[in-house]
C-alpha positions as CSV (number, residue, x, y, z in Angstrom):
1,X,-41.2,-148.0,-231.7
2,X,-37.8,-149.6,-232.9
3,X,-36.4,-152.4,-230.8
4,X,-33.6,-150.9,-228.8
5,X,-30.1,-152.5,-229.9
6,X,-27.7,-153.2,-227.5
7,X,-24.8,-151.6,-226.7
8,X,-20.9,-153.6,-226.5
9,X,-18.0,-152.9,-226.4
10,X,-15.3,-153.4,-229.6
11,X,-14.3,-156.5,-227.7
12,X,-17.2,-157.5,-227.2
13,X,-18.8,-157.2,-230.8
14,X,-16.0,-159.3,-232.1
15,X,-16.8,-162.4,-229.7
16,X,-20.5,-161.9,-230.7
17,X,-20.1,-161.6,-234.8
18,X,-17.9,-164.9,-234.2
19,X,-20.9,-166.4,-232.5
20,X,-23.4,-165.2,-235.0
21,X,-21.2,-166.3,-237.9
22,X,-21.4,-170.1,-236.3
23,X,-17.5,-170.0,-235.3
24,X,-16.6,-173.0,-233.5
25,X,-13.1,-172.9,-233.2
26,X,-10.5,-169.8,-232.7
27,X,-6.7,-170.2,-232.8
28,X,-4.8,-167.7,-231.4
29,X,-2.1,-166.4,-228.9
30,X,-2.7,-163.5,-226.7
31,X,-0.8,-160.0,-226.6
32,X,-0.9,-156.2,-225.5
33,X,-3.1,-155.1,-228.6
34,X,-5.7,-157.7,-228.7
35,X,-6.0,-158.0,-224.2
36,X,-9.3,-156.5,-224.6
37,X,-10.5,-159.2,-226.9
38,X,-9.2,-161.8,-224.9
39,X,-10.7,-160.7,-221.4
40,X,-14.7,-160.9,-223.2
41,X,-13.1,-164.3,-224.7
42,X,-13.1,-164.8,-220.8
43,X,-16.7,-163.8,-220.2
44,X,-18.4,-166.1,-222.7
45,X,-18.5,-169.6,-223.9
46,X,-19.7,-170.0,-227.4
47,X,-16.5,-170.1,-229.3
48,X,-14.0,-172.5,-227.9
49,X,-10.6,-170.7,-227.3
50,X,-7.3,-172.8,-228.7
51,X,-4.5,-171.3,-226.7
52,X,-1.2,-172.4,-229.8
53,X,2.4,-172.2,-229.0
54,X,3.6,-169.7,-231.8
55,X,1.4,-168.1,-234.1
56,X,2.5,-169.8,-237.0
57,X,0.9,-173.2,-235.6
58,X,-2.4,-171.1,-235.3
59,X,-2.7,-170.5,-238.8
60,X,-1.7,-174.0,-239.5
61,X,-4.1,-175.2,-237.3
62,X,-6.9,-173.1,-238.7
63,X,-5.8,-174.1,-242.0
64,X,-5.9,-177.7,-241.3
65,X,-9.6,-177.1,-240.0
66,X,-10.8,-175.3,-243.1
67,X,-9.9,-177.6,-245.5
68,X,-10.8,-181.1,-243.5
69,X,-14.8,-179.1,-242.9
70,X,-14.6,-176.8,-245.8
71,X,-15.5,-174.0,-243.3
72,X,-13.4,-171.0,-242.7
73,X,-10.4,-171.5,-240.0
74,X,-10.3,-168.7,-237.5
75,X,-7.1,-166.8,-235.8
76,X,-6.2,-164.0,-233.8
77,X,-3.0,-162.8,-233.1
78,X,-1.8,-159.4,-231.7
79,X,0.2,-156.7,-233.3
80,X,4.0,-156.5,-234.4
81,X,5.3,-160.1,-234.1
82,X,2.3,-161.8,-233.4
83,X,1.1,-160.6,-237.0
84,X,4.6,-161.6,-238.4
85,X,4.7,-165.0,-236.8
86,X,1.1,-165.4,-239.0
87,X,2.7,-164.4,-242.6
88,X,4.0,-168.3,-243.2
89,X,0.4,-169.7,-242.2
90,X,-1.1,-167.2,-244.2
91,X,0.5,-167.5,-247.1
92,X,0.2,-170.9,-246.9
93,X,-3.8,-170.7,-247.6
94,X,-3.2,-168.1,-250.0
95,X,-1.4,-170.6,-252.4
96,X,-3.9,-173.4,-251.9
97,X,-6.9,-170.9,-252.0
98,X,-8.1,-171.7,-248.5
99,X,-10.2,-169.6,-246.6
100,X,-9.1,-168.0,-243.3
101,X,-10.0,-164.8,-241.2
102,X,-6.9,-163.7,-239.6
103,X,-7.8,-161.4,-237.1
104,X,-4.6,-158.8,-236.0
105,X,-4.6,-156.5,-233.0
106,X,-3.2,-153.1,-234.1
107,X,-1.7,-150.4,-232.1
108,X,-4.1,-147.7,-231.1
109,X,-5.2,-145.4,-233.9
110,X,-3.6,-142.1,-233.2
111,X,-0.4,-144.1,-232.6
112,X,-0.4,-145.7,-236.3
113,X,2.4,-144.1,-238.0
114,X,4.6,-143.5,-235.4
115,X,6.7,-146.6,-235.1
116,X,4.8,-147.7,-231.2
117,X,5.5,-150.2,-229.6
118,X,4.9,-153.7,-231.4
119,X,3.5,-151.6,-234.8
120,X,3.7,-153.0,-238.1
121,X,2.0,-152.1,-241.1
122,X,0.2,-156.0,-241.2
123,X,-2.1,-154.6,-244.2
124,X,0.8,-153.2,-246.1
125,X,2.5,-156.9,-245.2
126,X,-0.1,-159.1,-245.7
127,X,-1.4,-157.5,-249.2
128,X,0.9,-159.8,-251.8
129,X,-0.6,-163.1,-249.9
130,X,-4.1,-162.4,-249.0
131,X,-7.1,-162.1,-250.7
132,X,-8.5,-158.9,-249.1
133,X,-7.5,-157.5,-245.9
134,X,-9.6,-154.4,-244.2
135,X,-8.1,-152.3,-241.6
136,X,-11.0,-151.3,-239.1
137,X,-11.0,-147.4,-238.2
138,X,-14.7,-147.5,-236.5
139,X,-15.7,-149.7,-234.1
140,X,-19.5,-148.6,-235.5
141,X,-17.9,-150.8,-238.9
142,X,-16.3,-153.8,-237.0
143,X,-19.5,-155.9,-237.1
144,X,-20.1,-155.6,-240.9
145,X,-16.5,-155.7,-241.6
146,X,-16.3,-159.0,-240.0
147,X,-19.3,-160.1,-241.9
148,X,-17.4,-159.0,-245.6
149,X,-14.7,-160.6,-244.5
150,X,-16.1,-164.1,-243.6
151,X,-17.7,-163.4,-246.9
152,X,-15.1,-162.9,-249.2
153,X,-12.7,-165.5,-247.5
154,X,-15.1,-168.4,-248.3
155,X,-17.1,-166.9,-251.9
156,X,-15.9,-167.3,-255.6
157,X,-12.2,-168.4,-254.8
158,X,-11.5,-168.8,-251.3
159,X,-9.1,-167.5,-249.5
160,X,-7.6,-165.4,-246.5
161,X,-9.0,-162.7,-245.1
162,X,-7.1,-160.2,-242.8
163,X,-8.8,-157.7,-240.2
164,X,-6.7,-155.4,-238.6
165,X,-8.0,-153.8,-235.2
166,X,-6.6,-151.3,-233.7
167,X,-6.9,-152.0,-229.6
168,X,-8.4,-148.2,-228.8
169,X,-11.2,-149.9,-231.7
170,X,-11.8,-152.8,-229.1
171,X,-12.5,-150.6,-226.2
172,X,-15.1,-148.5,-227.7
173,X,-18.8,-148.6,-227.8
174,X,-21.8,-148.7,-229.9
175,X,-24.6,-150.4,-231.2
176,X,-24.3,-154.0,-232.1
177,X,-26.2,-155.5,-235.2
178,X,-24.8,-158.4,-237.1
179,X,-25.8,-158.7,-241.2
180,X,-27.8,-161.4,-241.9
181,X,-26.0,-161.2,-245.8
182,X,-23.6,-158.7,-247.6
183,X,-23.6,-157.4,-250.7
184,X,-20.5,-155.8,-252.5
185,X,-20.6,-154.2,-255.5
186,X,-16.7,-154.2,-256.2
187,X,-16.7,-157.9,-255.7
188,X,-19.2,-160.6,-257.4
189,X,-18.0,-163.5,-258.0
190,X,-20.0,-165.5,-261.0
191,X,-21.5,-169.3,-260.4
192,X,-23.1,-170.3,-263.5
193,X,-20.7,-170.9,-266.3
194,X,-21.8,-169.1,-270.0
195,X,-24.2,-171.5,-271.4
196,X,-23.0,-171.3,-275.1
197,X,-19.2,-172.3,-274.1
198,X,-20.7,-175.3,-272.1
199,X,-22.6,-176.3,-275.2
200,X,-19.2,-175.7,-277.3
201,X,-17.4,-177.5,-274.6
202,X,-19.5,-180.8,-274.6
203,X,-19.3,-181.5,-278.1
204,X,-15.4,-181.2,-278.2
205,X,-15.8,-183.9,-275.2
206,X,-17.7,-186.0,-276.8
207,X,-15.6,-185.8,-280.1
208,X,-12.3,-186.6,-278.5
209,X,-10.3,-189.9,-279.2
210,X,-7.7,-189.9,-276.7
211,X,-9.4,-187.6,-273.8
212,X,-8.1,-186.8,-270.6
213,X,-9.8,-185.3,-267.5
214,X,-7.2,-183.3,-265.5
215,X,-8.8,-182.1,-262.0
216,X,-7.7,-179.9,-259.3
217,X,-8.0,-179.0,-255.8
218,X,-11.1,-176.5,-256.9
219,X,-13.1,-179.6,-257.4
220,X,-12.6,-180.0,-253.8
221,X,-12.8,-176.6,-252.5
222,X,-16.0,-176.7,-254.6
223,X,-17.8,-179.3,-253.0
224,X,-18.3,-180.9,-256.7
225,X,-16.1,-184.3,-256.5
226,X,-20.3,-186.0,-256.6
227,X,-20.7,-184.2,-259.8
228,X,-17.1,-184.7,-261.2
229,X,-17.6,-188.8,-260.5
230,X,-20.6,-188.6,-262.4
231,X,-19.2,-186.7,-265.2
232,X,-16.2,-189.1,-265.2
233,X,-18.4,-192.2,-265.1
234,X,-20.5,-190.7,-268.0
235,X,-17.9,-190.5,-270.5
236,X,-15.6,-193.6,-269.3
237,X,-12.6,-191.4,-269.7
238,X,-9.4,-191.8,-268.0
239,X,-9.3,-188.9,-265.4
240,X,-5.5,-187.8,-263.2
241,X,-5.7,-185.8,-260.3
242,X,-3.0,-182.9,-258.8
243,X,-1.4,-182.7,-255.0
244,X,-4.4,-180.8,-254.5
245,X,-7.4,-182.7,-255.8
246,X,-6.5,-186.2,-254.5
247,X,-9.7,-187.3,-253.1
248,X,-12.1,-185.6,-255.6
249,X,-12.0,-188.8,-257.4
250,X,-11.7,-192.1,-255.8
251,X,-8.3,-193.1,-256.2
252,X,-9.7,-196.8,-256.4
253,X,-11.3,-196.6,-259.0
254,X,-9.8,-198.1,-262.4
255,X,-10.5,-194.4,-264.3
256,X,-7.9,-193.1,-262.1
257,X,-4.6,-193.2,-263.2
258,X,-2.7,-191.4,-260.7
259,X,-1.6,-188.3,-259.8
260,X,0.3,-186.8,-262.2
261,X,3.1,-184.0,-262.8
262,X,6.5,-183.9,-261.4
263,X,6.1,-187.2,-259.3
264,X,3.1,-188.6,-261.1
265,X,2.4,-191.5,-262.7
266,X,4.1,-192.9,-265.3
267,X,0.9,-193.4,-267.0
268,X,-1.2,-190.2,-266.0
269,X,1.9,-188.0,-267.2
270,X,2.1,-190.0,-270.7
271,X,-1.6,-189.9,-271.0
272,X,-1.8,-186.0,-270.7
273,X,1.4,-185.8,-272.5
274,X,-0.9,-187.4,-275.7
275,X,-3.6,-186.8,-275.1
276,X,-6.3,-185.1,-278.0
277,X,-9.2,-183.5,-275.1
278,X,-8.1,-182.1,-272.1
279,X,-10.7,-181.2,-269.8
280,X,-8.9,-179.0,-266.7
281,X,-11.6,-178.7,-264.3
282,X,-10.2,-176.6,-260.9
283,X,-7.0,-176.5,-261.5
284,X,-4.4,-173.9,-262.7
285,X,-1.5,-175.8,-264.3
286,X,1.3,-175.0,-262.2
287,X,4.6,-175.5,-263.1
288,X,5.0,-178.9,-261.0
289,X,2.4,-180.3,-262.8
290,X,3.4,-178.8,-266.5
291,X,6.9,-179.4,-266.6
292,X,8.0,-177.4,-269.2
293,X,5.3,-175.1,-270.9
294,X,6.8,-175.4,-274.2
295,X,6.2,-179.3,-274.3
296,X,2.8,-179.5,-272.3
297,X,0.1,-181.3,-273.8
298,X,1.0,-180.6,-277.6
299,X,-1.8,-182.5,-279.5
300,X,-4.7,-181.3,-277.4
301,X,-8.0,-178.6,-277.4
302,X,-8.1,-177.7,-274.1
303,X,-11.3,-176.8,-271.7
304,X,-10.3,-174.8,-268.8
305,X,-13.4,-174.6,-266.1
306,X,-12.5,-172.4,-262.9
307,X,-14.6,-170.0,-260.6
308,X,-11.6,-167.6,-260.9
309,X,-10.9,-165.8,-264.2
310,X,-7.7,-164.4,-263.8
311,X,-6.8,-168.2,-263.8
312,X,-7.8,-169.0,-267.0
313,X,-5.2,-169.0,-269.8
314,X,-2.8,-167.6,-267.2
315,X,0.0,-170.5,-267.8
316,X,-1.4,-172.4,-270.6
317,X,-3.6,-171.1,-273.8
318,X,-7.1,-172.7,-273.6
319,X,-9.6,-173.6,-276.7
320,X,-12.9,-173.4,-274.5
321,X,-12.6,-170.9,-271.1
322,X,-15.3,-171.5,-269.0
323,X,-15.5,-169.1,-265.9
324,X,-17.9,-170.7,-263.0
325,X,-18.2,-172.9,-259.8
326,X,-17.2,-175.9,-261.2
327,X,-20.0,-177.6,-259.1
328,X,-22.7,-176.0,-260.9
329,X,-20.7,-176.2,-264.6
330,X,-20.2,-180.2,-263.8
331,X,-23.7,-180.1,-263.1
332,X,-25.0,-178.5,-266.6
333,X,-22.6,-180.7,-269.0
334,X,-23.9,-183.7,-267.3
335,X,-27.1,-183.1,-268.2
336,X,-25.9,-182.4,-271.5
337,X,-24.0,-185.5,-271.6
338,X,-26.4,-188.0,-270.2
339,X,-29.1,-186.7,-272.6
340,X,-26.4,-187.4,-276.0
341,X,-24.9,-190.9,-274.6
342,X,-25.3,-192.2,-278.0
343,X,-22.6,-189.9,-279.2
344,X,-20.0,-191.2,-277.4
345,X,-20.6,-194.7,-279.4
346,X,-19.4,-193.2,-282.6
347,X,-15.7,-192.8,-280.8
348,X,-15.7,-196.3,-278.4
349,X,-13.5,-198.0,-280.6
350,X,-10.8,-195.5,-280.7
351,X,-11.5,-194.9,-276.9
352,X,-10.8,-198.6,-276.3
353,X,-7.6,-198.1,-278.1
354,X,-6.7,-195.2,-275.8
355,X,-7.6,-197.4,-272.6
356,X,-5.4,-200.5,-274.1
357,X,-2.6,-197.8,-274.9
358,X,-2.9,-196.5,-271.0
359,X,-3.1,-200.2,-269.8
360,X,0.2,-200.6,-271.2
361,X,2.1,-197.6,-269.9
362,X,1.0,-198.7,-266.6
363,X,1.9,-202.1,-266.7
364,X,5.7,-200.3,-265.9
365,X,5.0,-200.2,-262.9
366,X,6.7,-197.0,-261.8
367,X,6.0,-197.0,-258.3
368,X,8.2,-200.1,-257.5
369,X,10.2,-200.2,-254.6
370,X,12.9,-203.1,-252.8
371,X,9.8,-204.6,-251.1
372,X,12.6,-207.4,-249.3
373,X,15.0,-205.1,-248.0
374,X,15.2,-205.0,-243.8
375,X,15.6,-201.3,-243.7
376,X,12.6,-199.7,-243.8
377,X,11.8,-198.2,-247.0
378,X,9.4,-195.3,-246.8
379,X,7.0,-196.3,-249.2
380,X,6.1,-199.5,-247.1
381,X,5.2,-197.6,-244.3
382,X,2.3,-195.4,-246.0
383,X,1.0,-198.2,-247.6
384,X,0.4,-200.5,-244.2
385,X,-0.9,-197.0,-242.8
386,X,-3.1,-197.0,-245.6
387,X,-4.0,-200.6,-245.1
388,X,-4.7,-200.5,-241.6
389,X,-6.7,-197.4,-241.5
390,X,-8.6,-198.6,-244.4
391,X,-8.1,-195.6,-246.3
392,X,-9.9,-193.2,-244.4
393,X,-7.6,-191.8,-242.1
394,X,-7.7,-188.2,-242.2
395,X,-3.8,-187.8,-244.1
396,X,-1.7,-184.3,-243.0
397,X,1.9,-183.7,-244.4
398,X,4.8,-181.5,-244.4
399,X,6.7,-181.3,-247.2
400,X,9.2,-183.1,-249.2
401,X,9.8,-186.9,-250.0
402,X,7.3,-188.0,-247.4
403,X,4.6,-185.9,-249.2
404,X,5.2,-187.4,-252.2
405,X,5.3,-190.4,-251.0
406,X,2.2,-190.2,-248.5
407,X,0.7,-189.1,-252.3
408,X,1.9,-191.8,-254.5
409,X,0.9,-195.1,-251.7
410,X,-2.2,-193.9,-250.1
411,X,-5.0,-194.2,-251.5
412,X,-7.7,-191.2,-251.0
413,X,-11.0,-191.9,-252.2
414,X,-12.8,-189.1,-250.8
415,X,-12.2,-185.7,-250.7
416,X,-11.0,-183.4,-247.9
417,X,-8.8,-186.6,-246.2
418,X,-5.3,-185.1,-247.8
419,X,-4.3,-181.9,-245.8
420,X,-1.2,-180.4,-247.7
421,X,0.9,-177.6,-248.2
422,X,0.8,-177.4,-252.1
423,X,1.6,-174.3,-253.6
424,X,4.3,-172.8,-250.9
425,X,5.5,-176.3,-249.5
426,X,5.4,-175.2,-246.1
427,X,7.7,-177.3,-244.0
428,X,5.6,-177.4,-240.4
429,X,2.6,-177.4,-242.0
430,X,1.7,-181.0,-240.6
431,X,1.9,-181.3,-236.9
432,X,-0.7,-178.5,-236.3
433,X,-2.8,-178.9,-239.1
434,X,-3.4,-182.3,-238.1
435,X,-4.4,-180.7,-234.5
436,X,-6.9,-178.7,-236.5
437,X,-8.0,-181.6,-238.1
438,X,-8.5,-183.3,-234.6
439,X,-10.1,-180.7,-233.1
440,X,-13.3,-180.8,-236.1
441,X,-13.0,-184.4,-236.2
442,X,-12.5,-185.8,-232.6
443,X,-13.7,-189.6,-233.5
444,X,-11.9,-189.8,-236.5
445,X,-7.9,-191.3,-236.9
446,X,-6.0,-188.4,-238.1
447,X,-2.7,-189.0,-239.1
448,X,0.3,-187.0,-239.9
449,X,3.1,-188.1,-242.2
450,X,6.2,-186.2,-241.7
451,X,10.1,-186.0,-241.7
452,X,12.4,-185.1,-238.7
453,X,13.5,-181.8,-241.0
454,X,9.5,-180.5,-241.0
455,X,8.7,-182.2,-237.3
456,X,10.7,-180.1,-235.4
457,X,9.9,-177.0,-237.1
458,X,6.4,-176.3,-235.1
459,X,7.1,-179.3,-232.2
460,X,6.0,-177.1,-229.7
461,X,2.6,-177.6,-230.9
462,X,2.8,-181.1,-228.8
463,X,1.9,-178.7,-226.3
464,X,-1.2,-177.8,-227.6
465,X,-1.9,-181.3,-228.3
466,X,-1.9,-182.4,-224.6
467,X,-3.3,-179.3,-223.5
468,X,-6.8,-180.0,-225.5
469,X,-6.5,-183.6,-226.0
470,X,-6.0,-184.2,-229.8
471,X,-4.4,-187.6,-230.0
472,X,-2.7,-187.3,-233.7
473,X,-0.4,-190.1,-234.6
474,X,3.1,-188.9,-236.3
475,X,4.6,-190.9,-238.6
476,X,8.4,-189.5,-238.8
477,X,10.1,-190.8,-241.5
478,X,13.0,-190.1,-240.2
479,X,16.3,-190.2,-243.0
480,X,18.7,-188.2,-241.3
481,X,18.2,-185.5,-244.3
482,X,16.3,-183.0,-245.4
483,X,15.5,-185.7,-247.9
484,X,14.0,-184.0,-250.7
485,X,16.9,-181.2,-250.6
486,X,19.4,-184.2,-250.8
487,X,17.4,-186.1,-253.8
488,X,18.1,-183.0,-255.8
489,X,21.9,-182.3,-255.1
490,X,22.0,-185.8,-255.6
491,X,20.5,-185.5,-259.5
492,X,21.6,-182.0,-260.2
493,X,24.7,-180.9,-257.6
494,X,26.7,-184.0,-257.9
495,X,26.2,-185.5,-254.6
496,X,27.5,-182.3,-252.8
497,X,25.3,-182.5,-250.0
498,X,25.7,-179.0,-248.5
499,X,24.0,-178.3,-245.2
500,X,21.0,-181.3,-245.7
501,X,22.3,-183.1,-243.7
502,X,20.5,-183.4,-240.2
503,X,23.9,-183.8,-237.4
504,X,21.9,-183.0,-234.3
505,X,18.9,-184.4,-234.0
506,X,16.4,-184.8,-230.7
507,X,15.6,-188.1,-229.6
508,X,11.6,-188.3,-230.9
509,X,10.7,-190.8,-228.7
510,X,12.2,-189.0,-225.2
511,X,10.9,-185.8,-226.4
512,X,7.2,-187.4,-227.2
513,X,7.5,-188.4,-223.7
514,X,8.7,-185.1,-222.4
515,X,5.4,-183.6,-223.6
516,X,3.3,-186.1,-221.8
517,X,2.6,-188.2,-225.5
518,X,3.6,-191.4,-226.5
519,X,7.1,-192.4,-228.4
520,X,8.1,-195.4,-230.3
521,X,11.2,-195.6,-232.3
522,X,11.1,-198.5,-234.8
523,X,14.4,-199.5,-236.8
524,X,13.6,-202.8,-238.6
525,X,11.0,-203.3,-241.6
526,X,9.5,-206.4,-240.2
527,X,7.8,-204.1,-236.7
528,X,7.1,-201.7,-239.5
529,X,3.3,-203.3,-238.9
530,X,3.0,-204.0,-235.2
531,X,4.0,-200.1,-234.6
532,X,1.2,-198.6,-236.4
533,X,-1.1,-200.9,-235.0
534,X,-0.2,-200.4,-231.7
535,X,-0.1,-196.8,-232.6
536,X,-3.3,-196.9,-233.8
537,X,-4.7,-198.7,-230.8
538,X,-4.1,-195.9,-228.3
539,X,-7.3,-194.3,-229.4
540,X,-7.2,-191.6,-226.5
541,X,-2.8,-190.5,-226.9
542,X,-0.7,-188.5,-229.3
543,X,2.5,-190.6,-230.6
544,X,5.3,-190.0,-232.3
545,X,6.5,-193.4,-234.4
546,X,9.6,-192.5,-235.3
547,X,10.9,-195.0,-238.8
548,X,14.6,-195.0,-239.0
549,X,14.1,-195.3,-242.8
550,X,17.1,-195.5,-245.6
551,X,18.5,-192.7,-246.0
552,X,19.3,-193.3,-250.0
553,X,16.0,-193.9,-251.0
554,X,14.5,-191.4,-254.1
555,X,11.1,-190.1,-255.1
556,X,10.5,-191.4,-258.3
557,X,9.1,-190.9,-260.9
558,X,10.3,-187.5,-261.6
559,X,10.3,-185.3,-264.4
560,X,13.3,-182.5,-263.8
561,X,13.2,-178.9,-264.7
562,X,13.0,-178.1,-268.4
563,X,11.4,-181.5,-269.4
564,X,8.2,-182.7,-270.8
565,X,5.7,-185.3,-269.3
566,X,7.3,-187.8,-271.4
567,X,10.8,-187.2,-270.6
568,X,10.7,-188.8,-266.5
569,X,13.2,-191.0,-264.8
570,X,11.6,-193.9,-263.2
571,X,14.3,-195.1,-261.2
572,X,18.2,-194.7,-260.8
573,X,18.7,-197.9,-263.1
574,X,16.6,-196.9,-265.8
575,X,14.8,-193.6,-267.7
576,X,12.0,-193.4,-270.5
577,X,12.4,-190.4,-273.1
């Protein structure tokens, strides 16, 4: 006789598929639509409930949490604006190809369509920046709807997944069986790369005379920065790594030449510029790291390796697609390459050439800064944070000039310690990201670098901060601008400096204190150190160190719209073309 299943409640299912799925963590904000959920939330004590402010910071916070663990973050949000507040965080992920399940409570199902009370159309909404979303008409389809979702959120290319439940779905009954696996016929994402292009693509490798290995944030995503050190190591090849990828190589190591693109090394940006090899392994040339298409990388054959085929060839023409994980491709050319190490003999003189050539471009040293001035210069700050933490500070950032920065000076050596908004530059993005990072991560120092512009767009998340003790430290770089808005009316609107200008501003260190967290504003270059190690010392509090940095420094280098790697200025007093 079959075992007897038991019988739960919509509600109820959803708290145990979380459970069964081996969710930790779930970031959310209560509502009408999604009550029922919350009162089993109530009965049970598997999955630890983070009550956010606004549901932006929920899928910030989740997103900061998936890509510090490389397991799915988890929200849930109720209908109407609850599911609106989401969009920014969701899209967010969407960019950066990190997964999420966004669970959104829906209006009851004979009510759909008839403009009710807090009804929007979140799968009609959510469709352009997601990369499936289900809307749940059964509650006898909830369970394995879950299930595809967790599935497809964190298989082939991740990304976010949105379930929309409609309440009178929640209160409903039947019997409840969890999948052990899935399997969707519409949707199979392929892991091994094509043998015969792996073949084609070694040989061009091994013949190159002035390669370059250009790597992503999919190396990261992928689990494969092992594998990419070891095919890096291999071949003695100069490797760069995007926003996204810092991390999957050790930024340390002499191979690395920087990140490159529109604030990337001088060297890294001349090096792809003329280079003969390129080897793109999980990335998907974006425009900030191709400048302009018609100039990119002119004298190379080009390898392309990414899980997700539609990104292949999409901005640039390749020589060599290969469509895989890049873990298991990295893992078949280095056997391939470790088995024909003689090869690469034939080319070490003109690769010694290459490396002296490289040597030289760096020698520029185009990260230099006014390392005697007594205002505190931005720079200075993330590399004595970086010194102090020892480099392995978990690193969150909002975006503009302090993300470059927080790119350029500190040095990641291992992957998943830079949480950024990359592809939509999310300003917010930091303070509850770094509470998501927390919250995985309790013993660890996790940092956020920010700017008074991007603080005080989710600030209410101090709230959540004290509520379940995540003691972040904030580093506000605080210019008085929206600093990366006033570097470019600065270079391309003649100094007309139309509404970046920050006139009202909170004190940070009062308002620190008013959320029961520590504040300490520091105005001369020489506490610059004693602040972050005091900072740092208060293992157990939040604080907000609040730099009063100048307010005329630049990101540089920086190659502007239209132009070529080689075409960047390095500084105000000087440009190479």
């Amino acid at each position: 006789m079959p075992e007897k299943k038991e019988i739960l409640r919509g509600a109820e299912i959803f708290c145990r598929a979380l459970k069964d799925e081996g969710v930790k963590h779930l970031f959310g904000y209560p509502g009408g639509a999604v009550l029922h959920i919350y009162d089993a939330l109530y009965k049970q004590n598997d999955v630890e409930h983070i009550l956010v402010r606004h549901e932006q910071g929920a899928t910030h916070a989740a997103d900061g949490y998936a890509r510090a663990t490389g397991k799915p973050g988890v929200v849930l949000v109720t209908s109407g604006p609850g599911a609106t507040n989401a969009i920014t965080g969701i899209a967010t992920a969407h960019m950066d190809s990190i997964p999420l399940v966004v669970f959104t409570g829906q209006v009851p199902r004979k009510m759909i369509g008839n403009d009710a009370f807090q009804e929007v159309d979140s799968i009609g909404i959510t469709r352009p920046c997601v990369k499936h979303n289900f809307l749940v008409n059964d509650v006898k389809t909830l369970a394995t709807i879950i299930k595809k979702a967790f599935y497809v959120a964190t298989s082939g290319r991740p990304g976010p997944v949105v379930v929309d439940i409609p309440k009178d779905v929640t209160a409903d009954s039947c019997e409840y069986e969890y999948p052990e696996n899935i399997n969707m016929r519409s949707y199979s994402p392929v892991i091994k790369g094509h043998s015969g292009q792996i073949k084609k693509a070694s040989k061009l490798i091994l013949s190159a005379k002035k390669p370059m290995i250009y790597s992503g944030g999919g190396v990261i995503l992928g689990e494969a920065s092992k594998e990419l050190t070891e095919f890096t190591r291999i071949l003695n090849y100069p490797i760069t790594n995007t926003l996204m990828g810092l991390g999957a190589y050790p930024a340390t190591d002499q191979q690395f030449i920087g990140m490159l693109g529109m604030h990337g090394t001088y060297e890294a940006n001349m090096a792809m510029h003329n280079c003969d090899v390129l080897v793109a392994i999980g990335a998907r040339f974006d425009d900030r790291v191709t400048g302009d298409l018609e100039k990119f990388c002119p004298y190379a054959k080009i390898i392309h390796i990414d899980v997700d085929p539609s990104s292949i060839a999409k901005n640039v023409p390749v020589d060599i697609p290969i469509v895989g994980d890049v873990k298991h491709v990295l893992k078949d050319l280095n056997k391939i390459l470790n088995s024909e190490k003689n090869k690469l003999d034939e080319n070490r003189n003109e690769l010694e050439l290459w490396w002296k050539q490289i040597r030289e471009w760096a020698s520029i040293d185009c990260l230099k800064y006014d390392r005697t001035s007594s205002i505190i210069k931005p720079q200075y700050v993330v590399e004595k944070l970086w010194e102090l933490t020892n480099g392995d500070a978990y690193i969150t950032s909002d975006v503009g000039q302090h993300q470059m920065w927080a790119a350029q000076f500190y040095k990641f050596d291992k992957p998943r310690r830079w949480i950024n908004s990359g592809g939509l530059g999310t300003m917010g993005f930091g303070l509850p990201s770094a509470m998501g990072v927390k919250l995985a991560f309790p013993n660890e120092t996790v940092a956020c670098i920010t700017g008074e512009a991007s603080l005080v767009m989710c600030i209410q998340e101090l709230s959540t901060c004290l509520q379940y003790g995540t003691p972040i430290k904030i580093i506000n770089l605080n210019n008085r601008y929206m600093g990366m808005v006033r570097q470019w009316q600065e270079f391309f609107y003649s100094g007309r400096y139309s509404h970046s200008y920050m006139e009202a501003l909170p004190d940070f260190v009062k308002m620190a204190e008013s959320y029961g967290h520590e504040g300490i504003r520091i105005e001369k270059s020489d506490d610059v150190e004693n602040a972050l190690k005091e900072a740092l010392s208060m293992k157990d509090k939040t604080v907000i160190m609040d730099f009063i940095t100048d307010q005329t420094e630049n990101v540089y280098p920086m190659i502007a719209s239209g132009k070529g790697h080689h075409e960047m200025h390095l500084s105000s007093e000087r440009e190479l073309a």
